[in-house]
C-alpha positions as CSV (number, residue, x, y, z in Angstrom):
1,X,0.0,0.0,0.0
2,X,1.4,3.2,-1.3
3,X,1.5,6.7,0.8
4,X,-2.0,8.0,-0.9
5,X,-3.9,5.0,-0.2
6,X,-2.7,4.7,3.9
7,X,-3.6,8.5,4.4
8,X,-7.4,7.2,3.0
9,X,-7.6,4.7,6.2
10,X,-8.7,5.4,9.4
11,X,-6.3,5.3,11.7
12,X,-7.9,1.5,13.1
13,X,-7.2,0.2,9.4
14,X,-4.1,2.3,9.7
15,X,-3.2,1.0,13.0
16,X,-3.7,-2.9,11.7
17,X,-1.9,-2.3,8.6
18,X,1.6,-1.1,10.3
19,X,1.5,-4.4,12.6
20,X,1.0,-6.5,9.6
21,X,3.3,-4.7,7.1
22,X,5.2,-2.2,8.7
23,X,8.6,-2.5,9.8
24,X,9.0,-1.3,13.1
25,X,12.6,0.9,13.2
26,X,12.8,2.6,16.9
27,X,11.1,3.4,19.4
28,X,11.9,7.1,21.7
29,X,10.0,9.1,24.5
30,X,9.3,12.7,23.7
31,X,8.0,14.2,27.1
32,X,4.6,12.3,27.7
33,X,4.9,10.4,24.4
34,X,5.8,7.2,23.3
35,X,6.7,7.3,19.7
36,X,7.0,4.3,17.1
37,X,9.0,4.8,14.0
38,X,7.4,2.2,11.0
39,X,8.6,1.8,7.3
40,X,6.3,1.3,5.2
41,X,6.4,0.9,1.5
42,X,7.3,4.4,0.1
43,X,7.0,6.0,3.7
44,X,7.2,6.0,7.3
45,X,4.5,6.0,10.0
46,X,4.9,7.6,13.8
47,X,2.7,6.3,15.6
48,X,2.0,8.4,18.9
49,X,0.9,7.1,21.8
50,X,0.6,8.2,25.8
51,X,3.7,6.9,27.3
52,X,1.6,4.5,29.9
53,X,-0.7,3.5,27.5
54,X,-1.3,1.8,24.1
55,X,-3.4,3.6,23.0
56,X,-2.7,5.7,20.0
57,X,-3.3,9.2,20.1
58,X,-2.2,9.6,16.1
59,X,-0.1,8.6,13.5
60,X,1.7,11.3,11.5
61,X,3.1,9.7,8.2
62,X,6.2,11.4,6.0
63,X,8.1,10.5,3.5
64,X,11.2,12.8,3.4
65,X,14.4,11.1,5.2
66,X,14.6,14.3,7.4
67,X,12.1,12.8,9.3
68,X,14.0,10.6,10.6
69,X,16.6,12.9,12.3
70,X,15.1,12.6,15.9
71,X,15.3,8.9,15.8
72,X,19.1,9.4,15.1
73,X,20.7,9.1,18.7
74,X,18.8,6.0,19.6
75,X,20.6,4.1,16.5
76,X,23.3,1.5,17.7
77,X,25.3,-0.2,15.2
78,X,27.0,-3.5,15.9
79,X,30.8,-3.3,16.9
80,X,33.2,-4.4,13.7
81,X,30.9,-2.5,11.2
């Protein structure tokens, strides 16, 4: 499923979709939040949530790698790479 057609859900279809297709990336806190980075075909997916809870408050989709500068820090790559 392409970018156009996964704005067109609502977020429960969009919700179902990234646990079935997604790829789940990283995972960060941003003050209350708890955020969830997805790929996705030809984008990425945040899903938001309250941190001591799962249930999601949105999901703001992007496209442009930019996005993925806050996720940057919490990258670890193996040692020898």
């Amino acid at each position: 499923m392409n970018y156009a057609d996964f704005k067109q859900l609502h977020m429960y279809r969009q919700t179902e979709h990234l646990r079935q297709h997604g790829r789940l990336l990283a995972e960060r806190r941003e003050d209350s939040f708890r955020l969830r980075l997805f790929a996705v075909s030809d984008f990425y997916a945040e899903e938001w949530c309250a941190y001591d809870s799962e249930h999601i408050l949105f999901i703001h989709l992007f496209q442009h790698q930019s996005g993925l500068r806050d996720y940057l820090d919490a990258i670890r790559l193996p040692k020898g790479l």
